[in-house]
C-alpha positions as a printed NumPy array, in Angstrom:
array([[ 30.357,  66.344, -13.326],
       [ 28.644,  63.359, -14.803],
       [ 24.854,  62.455, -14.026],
       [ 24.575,  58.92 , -13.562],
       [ 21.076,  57.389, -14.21 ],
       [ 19.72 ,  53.955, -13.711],
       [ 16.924,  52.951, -16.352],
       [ 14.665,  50.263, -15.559],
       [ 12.69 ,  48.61 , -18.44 ],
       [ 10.71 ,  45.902, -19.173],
       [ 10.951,  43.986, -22.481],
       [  7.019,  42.699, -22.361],
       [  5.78 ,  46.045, -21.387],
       [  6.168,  49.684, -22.074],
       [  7.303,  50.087, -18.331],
       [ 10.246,  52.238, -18.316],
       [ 11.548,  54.041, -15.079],
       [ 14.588,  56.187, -14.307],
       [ 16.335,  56.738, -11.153],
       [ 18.943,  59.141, -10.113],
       [ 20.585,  56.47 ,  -7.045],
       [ 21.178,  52.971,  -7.166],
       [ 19.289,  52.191,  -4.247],
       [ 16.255,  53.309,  -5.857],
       [ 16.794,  51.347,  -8.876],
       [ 17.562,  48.377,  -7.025],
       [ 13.94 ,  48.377,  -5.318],
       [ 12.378,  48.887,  -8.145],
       [ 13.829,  45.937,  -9.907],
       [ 12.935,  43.524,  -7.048],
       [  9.473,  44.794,  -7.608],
       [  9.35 ,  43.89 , -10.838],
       [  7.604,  40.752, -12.308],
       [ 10.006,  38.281, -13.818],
       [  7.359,  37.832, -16.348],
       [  7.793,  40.965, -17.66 ],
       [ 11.266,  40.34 , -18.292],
       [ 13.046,  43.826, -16.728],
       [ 16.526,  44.624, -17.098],
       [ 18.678,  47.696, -15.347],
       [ 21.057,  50.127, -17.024],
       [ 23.4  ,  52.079, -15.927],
       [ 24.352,  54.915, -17.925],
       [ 26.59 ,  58.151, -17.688],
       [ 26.089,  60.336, -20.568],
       [ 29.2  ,  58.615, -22.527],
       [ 28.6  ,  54.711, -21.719],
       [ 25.764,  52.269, -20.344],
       [ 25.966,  49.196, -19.203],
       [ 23.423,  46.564, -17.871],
       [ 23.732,  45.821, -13.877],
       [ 20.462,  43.439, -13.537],
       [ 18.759,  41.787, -16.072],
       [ 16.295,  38.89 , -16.796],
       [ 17.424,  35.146, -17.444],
       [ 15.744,  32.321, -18.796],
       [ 16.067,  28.915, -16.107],
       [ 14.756,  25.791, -17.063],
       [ 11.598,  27.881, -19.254],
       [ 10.964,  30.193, -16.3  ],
       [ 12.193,  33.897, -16.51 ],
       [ 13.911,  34.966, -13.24 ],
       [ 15.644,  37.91 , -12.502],
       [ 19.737,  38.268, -12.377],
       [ 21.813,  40.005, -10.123],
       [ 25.748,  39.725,  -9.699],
       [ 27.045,  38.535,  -7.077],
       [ 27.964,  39.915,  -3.633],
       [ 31.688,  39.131,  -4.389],
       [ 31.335,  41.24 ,  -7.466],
       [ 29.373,  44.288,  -6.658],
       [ 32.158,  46.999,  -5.533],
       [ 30.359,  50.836,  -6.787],
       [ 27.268,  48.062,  -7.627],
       [ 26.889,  47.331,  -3.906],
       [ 24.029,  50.277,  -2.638],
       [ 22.03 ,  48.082,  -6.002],
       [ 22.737,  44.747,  -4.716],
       [ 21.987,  45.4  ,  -1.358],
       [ 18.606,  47.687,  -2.533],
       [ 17.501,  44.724,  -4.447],
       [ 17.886,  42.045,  -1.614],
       [ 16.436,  43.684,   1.475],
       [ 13.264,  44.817,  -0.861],
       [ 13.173,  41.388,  -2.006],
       [ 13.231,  39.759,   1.979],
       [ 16.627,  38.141,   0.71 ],
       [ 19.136,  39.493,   3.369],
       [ 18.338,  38.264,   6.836],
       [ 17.383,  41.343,   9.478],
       [ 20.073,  42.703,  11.326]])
């Protein structure tokens, strides 16, 4: 069985975190300052890939998500990553 981890690091900083779920990774992103430039991976032993990352906007640095319409396994991230960041309205 493969281990799937979630790495979050920062480029401006030495921050680096690892998470064994999604959800956890997805918090911990929204937490993150912009400024600091983070950036998610996904990895699972044989492949990684980057889920969230950092984006420069108009000479600001904001933080990147895909879409709702393209999360599918992504989707415990996404959804991680809105509610800790107050984006999804209460239920």
């Amino acid at each position: 069985m493969t281990n799937t981890t979630f790495t979050l690091a920062c480029s401006f900083t030495d921050e680096i975190q690892k998470f064994d779920d999604a959800s956890a990774a997805g918090r911990a992103f929204a937490r993150a300052k912009g400024r600091d430039a983070p950036s998610v991976i996904q990895s699972d032993g044989n492949s990684a890939r980057t889920i969230a990352r950092t984006v420069g906007i108009d000479g600001q640095r904001q933080k990147s998500v895909p879409k709702i319409e393209s999360t599918g396994a992504d989707r415990p991230f996404w959804a991680a990553y809105h509610e800790e960041a107050g984006l999804l309205a209460a239920a």
